[in-house]
C-alpha positions as a Markdown table, in Angstrom:
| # | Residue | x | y | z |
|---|---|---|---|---|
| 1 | Unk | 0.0 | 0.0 | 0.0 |
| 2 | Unk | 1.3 | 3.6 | -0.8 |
| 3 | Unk | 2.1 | 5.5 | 1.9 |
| 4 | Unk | 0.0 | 8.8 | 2.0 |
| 5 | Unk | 2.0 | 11.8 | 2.4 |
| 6 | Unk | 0.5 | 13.1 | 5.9 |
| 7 | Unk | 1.8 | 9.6 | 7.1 |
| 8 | Unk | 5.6 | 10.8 | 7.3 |
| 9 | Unk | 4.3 | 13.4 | 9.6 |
| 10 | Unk | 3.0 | 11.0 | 11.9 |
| 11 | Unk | 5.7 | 8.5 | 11.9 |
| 12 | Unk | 8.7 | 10.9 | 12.6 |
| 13 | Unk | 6.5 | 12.3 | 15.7 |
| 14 | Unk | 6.1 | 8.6 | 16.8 |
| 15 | Unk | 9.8 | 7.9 | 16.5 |
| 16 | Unk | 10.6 | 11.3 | 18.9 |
| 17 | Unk | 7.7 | 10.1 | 21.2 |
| 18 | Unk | 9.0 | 6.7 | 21.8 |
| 19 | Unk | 13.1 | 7.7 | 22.1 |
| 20 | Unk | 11.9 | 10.6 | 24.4 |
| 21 | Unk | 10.0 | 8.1 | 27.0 |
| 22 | Unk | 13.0 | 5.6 | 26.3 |
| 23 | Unk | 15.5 | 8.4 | 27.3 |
| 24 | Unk | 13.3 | 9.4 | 30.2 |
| 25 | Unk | 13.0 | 6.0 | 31.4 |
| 26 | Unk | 16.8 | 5.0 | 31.0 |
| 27 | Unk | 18.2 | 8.3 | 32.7 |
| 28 | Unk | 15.7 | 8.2 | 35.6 |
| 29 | Unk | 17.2 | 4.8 | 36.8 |
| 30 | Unk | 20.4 | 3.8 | 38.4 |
| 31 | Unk | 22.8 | 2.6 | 35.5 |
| 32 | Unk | 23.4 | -0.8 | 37.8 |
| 33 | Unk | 19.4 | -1.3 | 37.8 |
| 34 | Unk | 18.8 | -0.7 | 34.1 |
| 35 | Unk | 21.9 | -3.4 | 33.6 |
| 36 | Unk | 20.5 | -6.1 | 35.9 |
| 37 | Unk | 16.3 | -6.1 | 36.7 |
| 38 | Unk | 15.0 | -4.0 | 33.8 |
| 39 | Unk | 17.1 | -5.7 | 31.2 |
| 40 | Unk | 16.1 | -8.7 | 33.2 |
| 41 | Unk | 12.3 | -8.5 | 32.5 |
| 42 | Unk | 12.7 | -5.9 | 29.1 |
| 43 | Unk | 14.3 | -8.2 | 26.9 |
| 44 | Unk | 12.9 | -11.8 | 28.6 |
| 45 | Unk | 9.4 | -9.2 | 26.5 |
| 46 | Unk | 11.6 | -9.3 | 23.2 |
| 47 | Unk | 11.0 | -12.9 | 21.9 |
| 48 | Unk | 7.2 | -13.1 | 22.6 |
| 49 | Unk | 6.9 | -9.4 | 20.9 |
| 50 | Unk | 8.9 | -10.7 | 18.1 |
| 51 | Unk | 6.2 | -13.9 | 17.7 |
| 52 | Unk | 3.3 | -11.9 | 18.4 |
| 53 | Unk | 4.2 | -9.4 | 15.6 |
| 54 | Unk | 6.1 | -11.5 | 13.1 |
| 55 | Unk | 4.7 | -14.7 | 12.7 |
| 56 | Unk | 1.2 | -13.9 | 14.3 |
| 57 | Unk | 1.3 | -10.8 | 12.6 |
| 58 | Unk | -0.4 | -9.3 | 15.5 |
| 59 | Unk | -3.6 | -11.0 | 13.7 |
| 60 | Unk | -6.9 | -11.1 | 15.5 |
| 61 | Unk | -8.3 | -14.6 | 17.6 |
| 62 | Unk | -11.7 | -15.6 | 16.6 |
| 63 | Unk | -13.2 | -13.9 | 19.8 |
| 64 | Unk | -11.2 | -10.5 | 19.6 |
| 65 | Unk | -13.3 | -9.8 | 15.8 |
| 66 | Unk | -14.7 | -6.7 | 16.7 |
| 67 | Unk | -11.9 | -5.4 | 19.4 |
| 68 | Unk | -10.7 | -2.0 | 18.9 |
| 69 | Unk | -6.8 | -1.4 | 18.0 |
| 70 | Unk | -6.1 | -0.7 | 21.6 |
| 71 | Unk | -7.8 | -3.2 | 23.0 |
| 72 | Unk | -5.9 | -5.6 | 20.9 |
| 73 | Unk | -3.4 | -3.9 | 22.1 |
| 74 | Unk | -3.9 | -4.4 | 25.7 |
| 75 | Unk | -4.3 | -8.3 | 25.2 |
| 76 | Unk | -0.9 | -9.0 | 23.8 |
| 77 | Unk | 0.8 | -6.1 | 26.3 |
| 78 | Unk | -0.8 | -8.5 | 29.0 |
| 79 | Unk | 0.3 | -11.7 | 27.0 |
| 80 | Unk | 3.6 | -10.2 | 26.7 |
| 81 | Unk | 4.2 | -9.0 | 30.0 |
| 82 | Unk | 3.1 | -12.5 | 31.4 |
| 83 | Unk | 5.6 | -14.0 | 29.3 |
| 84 | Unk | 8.5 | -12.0 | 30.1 |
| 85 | Unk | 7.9 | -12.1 | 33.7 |
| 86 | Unk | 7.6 | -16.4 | 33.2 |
| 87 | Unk | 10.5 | -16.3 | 31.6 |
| 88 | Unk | 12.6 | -13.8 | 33.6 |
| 89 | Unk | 12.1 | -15.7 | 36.7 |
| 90 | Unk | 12.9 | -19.1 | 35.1 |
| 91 | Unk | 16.1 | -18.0 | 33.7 |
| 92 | Unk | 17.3 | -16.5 | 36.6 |
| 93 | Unk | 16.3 | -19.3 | 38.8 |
| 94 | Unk | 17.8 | -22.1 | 36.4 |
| 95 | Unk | 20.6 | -20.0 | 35.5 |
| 96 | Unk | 21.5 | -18.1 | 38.7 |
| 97 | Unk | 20.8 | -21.7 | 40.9 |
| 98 | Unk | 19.8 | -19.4 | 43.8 |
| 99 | Unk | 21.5 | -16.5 | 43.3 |
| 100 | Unk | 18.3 | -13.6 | 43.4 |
| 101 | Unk | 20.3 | -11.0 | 41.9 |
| 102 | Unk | 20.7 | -10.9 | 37.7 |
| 103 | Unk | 24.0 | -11.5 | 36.7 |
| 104 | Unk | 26.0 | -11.3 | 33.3 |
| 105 | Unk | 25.3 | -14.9 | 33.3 |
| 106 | Unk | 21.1 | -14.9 | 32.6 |
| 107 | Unk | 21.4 | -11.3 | 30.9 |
| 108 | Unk | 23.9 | -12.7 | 28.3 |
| 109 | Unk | 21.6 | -16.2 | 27.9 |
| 110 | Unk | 18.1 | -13.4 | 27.4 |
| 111 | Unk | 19.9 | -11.4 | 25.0 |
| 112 | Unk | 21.1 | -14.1 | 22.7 |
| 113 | Unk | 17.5 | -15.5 | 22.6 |
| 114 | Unk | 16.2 | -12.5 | 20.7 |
| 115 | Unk | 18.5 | -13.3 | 17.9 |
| 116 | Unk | 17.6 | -16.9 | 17.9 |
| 117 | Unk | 13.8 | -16.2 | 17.9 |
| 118 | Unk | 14.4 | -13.4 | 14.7 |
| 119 | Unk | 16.8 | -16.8 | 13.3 |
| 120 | Unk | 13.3 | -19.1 | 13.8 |
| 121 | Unk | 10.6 | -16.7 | 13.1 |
| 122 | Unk | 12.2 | -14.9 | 9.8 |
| 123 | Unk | 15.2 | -17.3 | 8.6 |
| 124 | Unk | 13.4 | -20.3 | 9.2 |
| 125 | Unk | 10.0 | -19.1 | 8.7 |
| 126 | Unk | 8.6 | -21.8 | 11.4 |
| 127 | Unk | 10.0 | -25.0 | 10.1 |
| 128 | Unk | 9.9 | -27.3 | 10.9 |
| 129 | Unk | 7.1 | -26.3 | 13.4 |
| 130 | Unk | 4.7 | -25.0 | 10.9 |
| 131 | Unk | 4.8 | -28.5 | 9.2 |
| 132 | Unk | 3.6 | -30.3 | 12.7 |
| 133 | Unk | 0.6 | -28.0 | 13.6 |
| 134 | Unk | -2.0 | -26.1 | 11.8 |
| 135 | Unk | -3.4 | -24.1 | 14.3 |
| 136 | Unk | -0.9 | -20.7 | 14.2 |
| 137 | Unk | -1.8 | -20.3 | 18.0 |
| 138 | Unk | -0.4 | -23.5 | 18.8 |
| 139 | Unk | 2.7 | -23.0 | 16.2 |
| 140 | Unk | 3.8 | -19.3 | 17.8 |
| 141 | Unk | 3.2 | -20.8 | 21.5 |
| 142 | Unk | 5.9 | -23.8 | 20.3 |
| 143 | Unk | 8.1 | -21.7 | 18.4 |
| 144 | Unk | 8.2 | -19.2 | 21.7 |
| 145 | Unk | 9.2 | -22.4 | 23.5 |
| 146 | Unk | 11.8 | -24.1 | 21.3 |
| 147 | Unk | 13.4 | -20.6 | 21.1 |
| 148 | Unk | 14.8 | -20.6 | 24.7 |
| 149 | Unk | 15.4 | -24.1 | 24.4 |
| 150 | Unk | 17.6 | -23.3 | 22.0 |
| 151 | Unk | 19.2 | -20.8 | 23.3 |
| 152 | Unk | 20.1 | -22.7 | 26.2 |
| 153 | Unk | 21.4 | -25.4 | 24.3 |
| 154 | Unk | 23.1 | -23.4 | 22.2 |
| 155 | Unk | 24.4 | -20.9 | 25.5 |
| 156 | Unk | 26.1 | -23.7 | 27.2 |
| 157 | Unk | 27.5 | -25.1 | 24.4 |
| 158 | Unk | 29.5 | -21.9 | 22.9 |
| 159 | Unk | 29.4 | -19.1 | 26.3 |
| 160 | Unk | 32.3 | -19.5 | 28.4 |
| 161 | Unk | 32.8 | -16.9 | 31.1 |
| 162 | Unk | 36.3 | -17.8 | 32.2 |
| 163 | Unk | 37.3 | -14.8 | 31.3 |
| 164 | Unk | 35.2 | -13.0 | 34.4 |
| 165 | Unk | 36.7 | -15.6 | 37.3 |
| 166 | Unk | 37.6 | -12.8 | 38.9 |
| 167 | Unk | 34.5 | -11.0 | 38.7 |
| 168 | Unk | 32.4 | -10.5 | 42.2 |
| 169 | Unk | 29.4 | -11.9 | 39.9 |
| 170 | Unk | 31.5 | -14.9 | 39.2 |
| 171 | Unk | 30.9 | -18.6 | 40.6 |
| 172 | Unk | 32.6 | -21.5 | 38.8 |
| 173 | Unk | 29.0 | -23.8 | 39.5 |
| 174 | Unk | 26.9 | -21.5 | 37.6 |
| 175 | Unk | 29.3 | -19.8 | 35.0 |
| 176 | Unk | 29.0 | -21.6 | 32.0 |
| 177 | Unk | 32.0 | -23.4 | 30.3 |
| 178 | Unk | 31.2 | -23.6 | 26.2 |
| 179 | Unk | 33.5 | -22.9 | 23.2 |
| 180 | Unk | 34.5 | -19.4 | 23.2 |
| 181 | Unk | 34.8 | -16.7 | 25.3 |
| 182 | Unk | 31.0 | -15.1 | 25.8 |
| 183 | Unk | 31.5 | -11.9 | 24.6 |
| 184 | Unk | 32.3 | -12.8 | 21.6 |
| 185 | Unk | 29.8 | -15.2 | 21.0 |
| 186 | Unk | 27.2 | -12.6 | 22.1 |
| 187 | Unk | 28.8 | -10.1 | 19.9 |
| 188 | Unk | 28.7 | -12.6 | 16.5 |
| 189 | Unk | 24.6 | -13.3 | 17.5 |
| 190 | Unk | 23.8 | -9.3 | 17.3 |
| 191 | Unk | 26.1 | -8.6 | 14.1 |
| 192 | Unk | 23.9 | -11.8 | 12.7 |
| 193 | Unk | 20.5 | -10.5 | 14.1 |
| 194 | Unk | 21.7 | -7.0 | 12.5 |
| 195 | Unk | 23.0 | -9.0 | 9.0 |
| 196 | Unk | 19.2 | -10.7 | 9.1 |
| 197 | Unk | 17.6 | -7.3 | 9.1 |
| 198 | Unk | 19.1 | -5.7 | 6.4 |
| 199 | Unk | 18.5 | -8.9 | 4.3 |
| 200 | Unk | 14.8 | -7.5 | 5.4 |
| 201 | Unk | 15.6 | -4.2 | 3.8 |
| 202 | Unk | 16.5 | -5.7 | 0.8 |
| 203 | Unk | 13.5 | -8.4 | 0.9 |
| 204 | Unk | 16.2 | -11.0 | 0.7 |
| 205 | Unk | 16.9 | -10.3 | -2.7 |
| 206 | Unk | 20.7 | -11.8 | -2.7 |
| 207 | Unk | 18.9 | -14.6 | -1.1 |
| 208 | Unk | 16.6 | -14.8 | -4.2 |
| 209 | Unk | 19.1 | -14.4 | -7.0 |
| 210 | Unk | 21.2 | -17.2 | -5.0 |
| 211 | Unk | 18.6 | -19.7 | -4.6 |
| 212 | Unk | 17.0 | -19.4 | -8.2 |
| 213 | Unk | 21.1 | -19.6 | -9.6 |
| 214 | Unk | 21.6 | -23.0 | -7.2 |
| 215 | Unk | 18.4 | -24.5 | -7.8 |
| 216 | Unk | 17.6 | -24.2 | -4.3 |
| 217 | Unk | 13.7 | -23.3 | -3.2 |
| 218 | Unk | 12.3 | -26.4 | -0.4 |
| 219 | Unk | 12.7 | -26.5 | 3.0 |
| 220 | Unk | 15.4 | -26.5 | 5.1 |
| 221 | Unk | 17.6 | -25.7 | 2.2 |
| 222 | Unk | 16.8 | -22.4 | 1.4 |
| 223 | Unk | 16.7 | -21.2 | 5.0 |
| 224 | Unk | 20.0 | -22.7 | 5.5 |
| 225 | Unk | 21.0 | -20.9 | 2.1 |
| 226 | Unk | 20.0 | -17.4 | 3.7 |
| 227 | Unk | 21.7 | -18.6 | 7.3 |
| 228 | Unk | 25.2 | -19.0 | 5.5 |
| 229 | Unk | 24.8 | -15.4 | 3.6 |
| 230 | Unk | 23.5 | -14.1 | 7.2 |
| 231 | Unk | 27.1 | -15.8 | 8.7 |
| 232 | Unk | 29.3 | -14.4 | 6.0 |
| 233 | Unk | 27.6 | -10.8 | 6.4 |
| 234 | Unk | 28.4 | -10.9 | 10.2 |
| 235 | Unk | 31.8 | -12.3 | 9.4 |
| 236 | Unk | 32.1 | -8.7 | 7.2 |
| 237 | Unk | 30.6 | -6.9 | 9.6 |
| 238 | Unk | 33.5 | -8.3 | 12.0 |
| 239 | Unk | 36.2 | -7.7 | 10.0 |
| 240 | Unk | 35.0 | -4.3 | 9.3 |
| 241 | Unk | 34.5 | -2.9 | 12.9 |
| 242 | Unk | 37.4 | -4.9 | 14.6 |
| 243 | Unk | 40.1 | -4.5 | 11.5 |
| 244 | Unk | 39.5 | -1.9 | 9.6 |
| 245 | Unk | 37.7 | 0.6 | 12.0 |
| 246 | Unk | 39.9 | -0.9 | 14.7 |
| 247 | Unk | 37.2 | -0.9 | 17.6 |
| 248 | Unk | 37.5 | -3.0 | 20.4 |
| 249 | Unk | 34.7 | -5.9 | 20.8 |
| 250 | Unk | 32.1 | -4.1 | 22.9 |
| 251 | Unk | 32.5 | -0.6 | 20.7 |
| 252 | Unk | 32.2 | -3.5 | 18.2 |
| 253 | Unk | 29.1 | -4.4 | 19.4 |
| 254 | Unk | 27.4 | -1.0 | 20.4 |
| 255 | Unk | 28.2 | 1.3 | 17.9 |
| 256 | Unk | 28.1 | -1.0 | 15.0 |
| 257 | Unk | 25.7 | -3.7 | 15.9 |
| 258 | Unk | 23.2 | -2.7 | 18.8 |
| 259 | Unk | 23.3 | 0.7 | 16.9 |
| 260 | Unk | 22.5 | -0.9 | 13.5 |
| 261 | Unk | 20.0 | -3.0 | 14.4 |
| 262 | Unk | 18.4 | 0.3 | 16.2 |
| 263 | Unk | 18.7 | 1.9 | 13.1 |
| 264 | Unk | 16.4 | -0.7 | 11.3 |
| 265 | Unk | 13.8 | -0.8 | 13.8 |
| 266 | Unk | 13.3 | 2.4 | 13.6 |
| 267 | Unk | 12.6 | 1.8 | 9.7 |
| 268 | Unk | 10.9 | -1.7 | 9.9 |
| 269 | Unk | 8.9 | -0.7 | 13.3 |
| 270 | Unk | 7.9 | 3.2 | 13.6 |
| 271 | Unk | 8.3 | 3.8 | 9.4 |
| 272 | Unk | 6.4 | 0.6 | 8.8 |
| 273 | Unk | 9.5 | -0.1 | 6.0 |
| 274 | Unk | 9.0 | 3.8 | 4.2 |
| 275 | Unk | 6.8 | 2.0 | 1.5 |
| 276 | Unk | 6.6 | 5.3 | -0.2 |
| 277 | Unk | 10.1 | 4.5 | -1.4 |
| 278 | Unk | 9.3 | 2.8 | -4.5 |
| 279 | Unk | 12.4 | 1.9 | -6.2 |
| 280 | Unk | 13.7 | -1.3 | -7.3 |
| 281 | Unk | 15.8 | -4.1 | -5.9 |
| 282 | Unk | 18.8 | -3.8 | -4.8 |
| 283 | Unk | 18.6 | -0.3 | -5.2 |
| 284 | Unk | 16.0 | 0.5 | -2.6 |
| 285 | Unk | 17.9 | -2.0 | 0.2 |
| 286 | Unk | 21.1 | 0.2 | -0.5 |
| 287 | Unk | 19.3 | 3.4 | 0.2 |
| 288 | Unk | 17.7 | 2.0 | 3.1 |
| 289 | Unk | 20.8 | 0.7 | 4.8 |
| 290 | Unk | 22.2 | 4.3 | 4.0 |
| 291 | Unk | 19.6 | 5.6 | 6.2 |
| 292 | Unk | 20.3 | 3.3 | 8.7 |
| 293 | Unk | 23.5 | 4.1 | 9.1 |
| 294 | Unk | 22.7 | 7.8 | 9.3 |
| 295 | Unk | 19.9 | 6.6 | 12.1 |
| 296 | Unk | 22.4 | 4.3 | 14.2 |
| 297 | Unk | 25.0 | 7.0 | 14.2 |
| 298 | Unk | 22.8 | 9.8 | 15.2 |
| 299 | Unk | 21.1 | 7.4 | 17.8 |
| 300 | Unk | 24.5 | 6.6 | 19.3 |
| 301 | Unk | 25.4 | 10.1 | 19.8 |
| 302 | Unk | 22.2 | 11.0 | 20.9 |
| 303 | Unk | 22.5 | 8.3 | 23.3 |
| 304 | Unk | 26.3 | 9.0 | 24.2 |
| 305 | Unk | 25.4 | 12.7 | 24.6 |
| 306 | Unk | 22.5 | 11.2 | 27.9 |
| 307 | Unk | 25.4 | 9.1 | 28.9 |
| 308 | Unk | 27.6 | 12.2 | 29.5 |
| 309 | Unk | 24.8 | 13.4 | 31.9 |
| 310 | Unk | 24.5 | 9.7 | 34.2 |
| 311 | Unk | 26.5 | 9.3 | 37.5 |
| 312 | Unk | 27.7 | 6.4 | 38.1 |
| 313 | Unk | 29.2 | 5.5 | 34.5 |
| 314 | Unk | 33.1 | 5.5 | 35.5 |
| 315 | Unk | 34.4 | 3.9 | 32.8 |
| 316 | Unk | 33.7 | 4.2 | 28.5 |
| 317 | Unk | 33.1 | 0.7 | 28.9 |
| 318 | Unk | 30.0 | 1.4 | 31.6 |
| 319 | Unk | 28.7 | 4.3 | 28.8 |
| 320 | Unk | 28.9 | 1.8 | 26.0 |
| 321 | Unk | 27.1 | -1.0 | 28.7 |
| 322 | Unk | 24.4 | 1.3 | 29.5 |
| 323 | Unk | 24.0 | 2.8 | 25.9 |
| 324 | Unk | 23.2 | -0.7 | 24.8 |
| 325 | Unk | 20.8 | -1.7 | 27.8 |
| 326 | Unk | 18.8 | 1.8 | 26.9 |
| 327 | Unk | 18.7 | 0.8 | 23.3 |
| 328 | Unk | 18.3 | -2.6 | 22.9 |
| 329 | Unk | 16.0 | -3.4 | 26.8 |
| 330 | Unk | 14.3 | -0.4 | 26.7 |
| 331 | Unk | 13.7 | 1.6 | 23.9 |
| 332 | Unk | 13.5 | -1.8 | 21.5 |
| 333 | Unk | 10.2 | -3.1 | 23.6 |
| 334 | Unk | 9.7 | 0.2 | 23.5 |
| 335 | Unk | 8.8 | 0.8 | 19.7 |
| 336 | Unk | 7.0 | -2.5 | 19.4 |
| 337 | Unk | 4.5 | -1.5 | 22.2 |
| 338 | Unk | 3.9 | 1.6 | 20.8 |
| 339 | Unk | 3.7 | 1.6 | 16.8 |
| 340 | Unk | 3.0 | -2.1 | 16.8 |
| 341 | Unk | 0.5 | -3.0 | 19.4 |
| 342 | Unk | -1.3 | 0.3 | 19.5 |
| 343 | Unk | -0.4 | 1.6 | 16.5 |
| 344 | Unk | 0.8 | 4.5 | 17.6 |
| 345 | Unk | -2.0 | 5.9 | 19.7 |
| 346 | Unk | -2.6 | 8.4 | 21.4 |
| 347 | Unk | -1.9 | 9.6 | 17.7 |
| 348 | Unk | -4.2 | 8.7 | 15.2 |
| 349 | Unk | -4.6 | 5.6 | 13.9 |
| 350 | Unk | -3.5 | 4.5 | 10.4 |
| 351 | Unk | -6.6 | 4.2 | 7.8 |
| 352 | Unk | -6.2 | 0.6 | 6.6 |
| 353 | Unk | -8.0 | -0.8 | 3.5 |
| 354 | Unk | -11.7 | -2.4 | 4.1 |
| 355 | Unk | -9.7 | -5.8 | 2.3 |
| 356 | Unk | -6.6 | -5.2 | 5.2 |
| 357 | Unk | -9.0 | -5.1 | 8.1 |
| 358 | Unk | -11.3 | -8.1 | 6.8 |
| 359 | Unk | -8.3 | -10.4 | 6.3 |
| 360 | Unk | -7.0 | -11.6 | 10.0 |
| 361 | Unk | -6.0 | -15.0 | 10.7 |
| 362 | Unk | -7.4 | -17.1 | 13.3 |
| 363 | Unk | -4.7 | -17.3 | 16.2 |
C-alpha cells in the first residue's frame, strides 16, 4: 500500500515520542538497575513481541473480531508481560541456581534468545514447526518455546565466562564453560541479528538471486541458504568494525551492531518499512541501509550525549554498557508496544484498507 503523504508526519513524531519516553526511562534509573532487573524482564518481552508481531502478525483470535486497536493492544501487552515475567524468573532461577540477583550470566543467555527467535521466526520461517501443527496459536506458543530451548542449548555449548573468574558476579557452578569466550559469542549473534535485518531491507533479494542460480527453493535448504549469507555478512561486519575501524569488541558491538539493528527498527517498526520508497531491488535496500547508518550514528550520539549526563558511568566501557541496555532493553520493547501493538496511539490511527482489516488470521 502507498504511503499517503501526511503519514511521514505521523511517523517521525512517533519515532521522537518513543526515544523521548525511552530516554526518560533510562536516565531516571540507576545505570546498575537498568543493567541487571530492567534488562532482566525488558528483553525476557523481546521474543514473545517478536512472535506476536512476526509470525502472528499481531492478527486477531476468533473472539477478539470486533476489538478496537487498543484493546488488541492491551491483550498481547498483557500476553507479553506474562511471558517476560515467566521467563525472567525461570532463567534466573535455572541460571543463577539461587542466586536472586541478575548476573551477566542470565542477561547474556536473554539477549542471545532474541537473535535466535528473529533466526526461527524470519530465517526459518517456522519450520519445521509449521509442518507439525496447523493451528498458528499453537505453532507461535511452540516456536516461543523451542526458542529458549535453543538458546540454552546453544548458550552452554558456545558461552564460556572464564574470562570473568575474577569478577564478584563470578561462581565456577553456575558460569557456563562452552567454546569461546561469551562476549564474543554474544557479539557474533547481534552482528547476525543486524545481517538478518538488512537482508529484510533488501527483501532478501541476494537470497533470491542465489537460490534461483543454485536450484535451491524447499525447506530447510533455502533457509540454511540465507543462514550462510547471514554468517558471511556478520563475518564482514566483524572484519569491518574490529580491522579496519579498529574498535574493540564491545565498541564493536554498540556502535556498529546494537546501533545498527536500532537503526532498522526504527525503519521496519515506527516507518512501517517507508513504502513510499518505490524503487527497485537492490537499489532500494542500498538506500535504506544508507539511512540506517545515518539513524544508528545519530542514535548513538544522541545516546552518548544522555550518557555524559549519568552518575555512576566511570568507565567508556560502563557508557557503551548502558547505551546498549537503553537501546536494545528499553527503547526496542519500547517501539514495538507503541507503533506495533497500539499503532501508535494516542496519535491517530492508520486508515487501513476495508480488504486489510477483513483479512486476520485465526490465532
Amino acid at each position: 500500500m502507498q504511503a499517503k503523504p501526511n503519514q511521514w508526519p505521523r511517523a517521525l513524531t512517533a519515532s521522537l515520542l518513543v526515544v523521548a519516553l525511552a530516554l526518560a526511562i533510562i536516565t531516571a534509573l540507576p545505570p546498575a538497575m537498568l543493567n541487571s532487573w530492567v534488562s532482566l524482564y525488558l528483553v525476557a518481552m523481546v521474543p514473545a513481541q517478536i512472535v506476536i508481531t512476526l509470525f502472528w502478525r499481531m492478527a486477531r483470535p476468533a473472539f477478539a473480531q470486533h476489538w478496537s486497536q487498543i484493546q488488541l493492544g492491551l491483550a498481547y501487552t498483557a500476553l507479553t508481560v506474562l511471558a517476560g515475567v515467566l521467563v525472567a524468573n525461570a532463567s534466573l532461577a535455572l541460571i543463577e541456581q539461587g542466586l536472586d540477583v541478575p548476573t551477566p550470566f542470565v542477561i547474556m543467555y536473554l539477549i542471545f534468545s532474541v537473535p535466535v527467535t528473529v533466526l526461527l521466526v524470519v530465517v526459518f520461517q517456522g519450520w519445521p514447526i509449521v509442518s507439525l501443527l496447523q493451528h498458528k496459536g499453537a505453532q507461535g506458543l511452540l516456536l516461543w518455546l523451542t526458542t529458549y530451548l535453543l538458546a540454552g542449548l546453544l548458550y552452554y555449548g558456545l558461552f564460556d565466562f572464564s574470562f570473568a573468574a575474577g569478577a564478584p558476579f563470578y561462581r565456577a557452578a553456575v558460569a557456563a564453560h562452552g567454546l569461546f569466550p561469551a562476549w564474543q559469542v554474544l557479539t557474533a549473534s547481534l552482528a547476525m541479528l543486524l545481517s538478518v535485518l538488512l537482508l529484510v531491507l533488501f527483501d532478501f533479494w541476494p537470497v533470491q538471486q542465489l537460490a534461483s542460480r543454485l536450484g535451491v527453493s524447499s525447506q530447510p535448504w533455502s533457509s540454511l541458504l540465507t543462514l550462510s549469507l547471514v554468517a558471511c555478512m556478520a563475518g564482514l561486519l566483524v572484519l569491518l568494525g574490529c580491522a579496519v575501524l579498529q574498535l574493540s569488541l564491545l565498541q564493536f558491538m554498540v556502535r556498529v551492531c546494537v546501533s545498527g539493528i536500532f537503526g532498522v527498527f526504527i525503519i521496519l517498526v515506527m516507518w512501517k518499512g517507508c513504502p513510499a520508497l518505490q524503487l527497485p531491488q537492490p537499489l532500494r535496500g542500498l538506500v535504506l541501509s544508507g539511512l540506517v547508518c545515518v539513524l544508528g550514528c545519530s542514535m548513538h550520539a544522541l545516546y552518548l550525549q544522555m550518557a555524559s549526563r549519568m552518575p555512576g558511568l566511570a568507565s567508556p566501557d560502563d557508557v557503551e554498557l548502558w547505551i546498549a541496555a537503553g537501546m536494545l532493553s528499553v527503547t526496542f520493547p519500547c517501539m514495538v508496544f507503541f507503533a506495533d501493538y497500539f499503532d501508535s496511539w494516542p496519535l491517530p490511527l492508520r486508515r487501513q484498507p476495508a480488504s486489510s482489516r477483513a483479512k486476520a488470521n485465526a490465532v
